[in-house]
Each structure stands twice: as structure tokens, then as C-alpha cells.
PATI-864111 format. One record per residue (C-alpha): residue in one letter; chain; x, y, z. Coordinates in steps of 0.02 Angstrom, whole numbers. Example, Ala and Ser with C-alpha at 12.3 -4.5 7.8 and 13.67 -1.06 7.14 Angstrom:
ATOM residu chaine c1 c2 c3
ATOM A A 615 -225 390;
ATOM S A 684 -53 357;
// end
This chain:
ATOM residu chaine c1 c2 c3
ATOM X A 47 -1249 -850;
ATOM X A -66 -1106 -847;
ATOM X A -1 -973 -975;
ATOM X A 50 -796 -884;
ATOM X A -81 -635 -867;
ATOM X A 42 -502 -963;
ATOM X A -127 -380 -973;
ATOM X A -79 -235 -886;
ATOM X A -125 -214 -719;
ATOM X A -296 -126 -660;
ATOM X A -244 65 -607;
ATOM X A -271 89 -406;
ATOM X A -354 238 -331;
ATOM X A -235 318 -214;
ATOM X A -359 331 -82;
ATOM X A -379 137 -105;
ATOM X A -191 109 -80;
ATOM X A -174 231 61;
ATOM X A -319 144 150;
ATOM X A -219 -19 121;
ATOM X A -73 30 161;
ATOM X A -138 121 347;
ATOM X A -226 -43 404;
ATOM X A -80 -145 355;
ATOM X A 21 -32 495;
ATOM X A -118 -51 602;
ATOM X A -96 -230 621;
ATOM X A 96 -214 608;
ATOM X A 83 -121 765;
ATOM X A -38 -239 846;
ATOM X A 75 -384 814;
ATOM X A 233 -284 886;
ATOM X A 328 -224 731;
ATOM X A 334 -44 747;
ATOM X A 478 -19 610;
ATOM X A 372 -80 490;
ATOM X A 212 13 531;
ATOM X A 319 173 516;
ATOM X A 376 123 360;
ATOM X A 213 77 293;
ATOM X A 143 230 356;
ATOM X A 284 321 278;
ATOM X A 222 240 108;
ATOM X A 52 284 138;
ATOM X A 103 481 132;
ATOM X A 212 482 -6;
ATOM X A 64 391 -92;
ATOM X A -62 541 -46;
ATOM X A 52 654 -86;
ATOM X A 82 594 -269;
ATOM X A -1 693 -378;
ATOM X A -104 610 -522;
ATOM X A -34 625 -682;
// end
């Protein structure tokens, strides 16, 4: 058994997130979820409008 990864994880770019998280409700829309491309695009605000620390 492969041991675990406990490095800590490689810090995101907002923009990079946001980008992910708009074409994932792109194609939550396309495949008839609308719910969860609101919530998704919900996320991808409140991740723009997070301030960097």
C-alpha cells in the first residue's frame, strides 16, 4: 500500500478556481442541472470576492 501525500497542498490562484468553477456550471447547465450551476456559480463569486491574505 502506497504510503499517503501529507505535503501540503499546492496554493490555487483564485482566478484558476473561479475559471474552474464557471465551466463546471457551464456544463451543469448543459446537462440540465440548473441548481447546481447556480450554486457553483455562487462559489465562483464568493471565491473572487475573497480577498488574499
Amino acid at each position: 500500500m502506497a504510503p499517503l501525500d501529507t505535503a501540503r497542498p499546492t496554493p490555487v490562484s483564485p482566478l484558476l478556481l473561479a475559471d474552474r468553477l464557471l465551466t463546471l456550471a457551464q456544463d451543469a447547465d448543459r446537462a440540465g442541472y440548473p441548481r447546481a450551476a447556480d450554486k457553483l456559480v455562487t462559489a465562483m463569486y464568493a471565491v473572487l470576492a475573497t480577498r488574499p491574505h
